[in-house]
C-alpha positions, 0 to 999 in steps of 0.5 A: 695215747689220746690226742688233742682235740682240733677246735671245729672252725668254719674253713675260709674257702669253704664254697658258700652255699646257695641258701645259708641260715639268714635264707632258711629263717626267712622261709620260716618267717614268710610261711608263718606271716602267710599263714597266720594274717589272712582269715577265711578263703582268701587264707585257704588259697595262701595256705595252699600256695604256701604249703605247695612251695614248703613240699618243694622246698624240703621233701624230707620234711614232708615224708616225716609229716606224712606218717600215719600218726601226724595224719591222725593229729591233722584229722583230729584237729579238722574234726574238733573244729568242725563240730566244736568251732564258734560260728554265729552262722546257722547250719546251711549244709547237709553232709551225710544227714547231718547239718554244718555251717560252711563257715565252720568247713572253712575254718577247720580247713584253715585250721588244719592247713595251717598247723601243716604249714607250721609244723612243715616250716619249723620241721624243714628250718630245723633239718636245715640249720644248726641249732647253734646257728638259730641261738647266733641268730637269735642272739644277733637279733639282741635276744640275749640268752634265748639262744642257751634256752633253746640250746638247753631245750634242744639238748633235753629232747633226746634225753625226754624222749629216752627217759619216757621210753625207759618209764613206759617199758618199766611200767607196762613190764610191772602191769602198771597198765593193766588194772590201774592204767589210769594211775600207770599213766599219771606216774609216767607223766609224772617220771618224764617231768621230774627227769627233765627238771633234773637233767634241766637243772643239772644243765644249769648248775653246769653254766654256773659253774662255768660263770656262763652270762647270757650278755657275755655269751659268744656269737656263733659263725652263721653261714651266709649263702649267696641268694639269702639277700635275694630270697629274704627280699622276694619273699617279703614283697610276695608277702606284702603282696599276697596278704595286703593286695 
């Protein structure tokens, strides 16, 4: 015999943590502003800074980045903008016989710590809130309906990820990566794009039949921790302090 389900609801005395929602997004928020407004040396020196406080802030995350596929990435990046990156300075550094601009060196390094902290950030705020309390942030911030996209966007993840897993496994399977693999690779793309488009549209049908209006849309609880106003203005002082002094 089936039973009711009990609606999930935040319990009262439920002890509130040390660092709730608001403290994880203003961590998110002060690595981007860190990162991303300082240029050149003094953005490296941040970049380090800002990166040492990520590591000891969410070590789960960084275990996840350091797997040998993010490190390729990370490697390939240093790399293109090495070789590739416009500078108006002349090669004044010769590594290995062959001749680089130290500004290009310091850009690639910047580059390269600067997607680590991002990918860092994002990856230790999304291990760390809720999905449905990024859309009450975001919702509460007057951003109406941006919380369903993400939502929507979150819940397609896993779904992509399967369908793509079931393509490539049916495709290699057939020998459609034998002769013509640069066709296989064209009709996996385009298998993974369609059943996101239709599983995304199914989504969307679903909210309309519901009457689901993004102004109409409720708040979801958030949880406050007891440090999240102590930590949100530190971190803005610091910020102002490290970029502007």
């Amino acid at each position: 015999m089936l039973k009711h389900a009990q609606p999930i609801t935040m319990s009262v005395n439920s002890p509130r943590p040390l660092v709730g929602s608001l403290g994880h997004f203003s961590i998110f928020l002060w690595a981007l502003v860190m990162v991303l407004i300082p240029t050149y040396t003094k953005g490296i020196i941040l970049a380090l800074f800002t990166l040492g406080v990520l590591i000891l802030l969410y070590p789960a995350a960084v275990k996840r980045l350091a797997r040998p596929r993010w490190l390729v990435i990370f490697g390939v990046l240093f790399l293109v903008n090495l070789f590739f990156g416009v500078s108006d300075q002349a090669p004044d550094l010769t590594i290995l016989g062959l001749s680089f601009s130290s500004l290009n060196i310091l850009n690639s390094i910047q580059m390269t710590l600067r997607a680590a902290v991002i990918l860092l950030a994002a990856d230790g705020l999304s291990s760390s809130v809720n999905i449905v309390e990024v859309a009450g942030l975001l919702e509460r911030s007057g951003l109406r309906g941006l919380g369903f996209s993400i939502g929507v966007a979150t819940n397609l993840l896993p779904d992509l990820r399967q369908s793509g897993m079931n393509a490539w496994h049916s495709l290699r399977m057939r020998g459609g990566f034998r002769a013509q693999w640069w066709r296989g690779l064209q009709l996996l793309v385009v298998t993974v794009f369609s059943n996101a488009l239709r599983h995304a549209e199914q989504i969307v049908l679903a909210a309309e039949v519901r009457a689901f209006r993004p102004e109409l849309s409720r708040k979801s609880p958030l949880r406050i921790g007891t440090l999240d106003g102590w930590l949100a203005a530190g971190l803005t002082i610091l910020a102002v302090v490290l970029t502007l002094g």
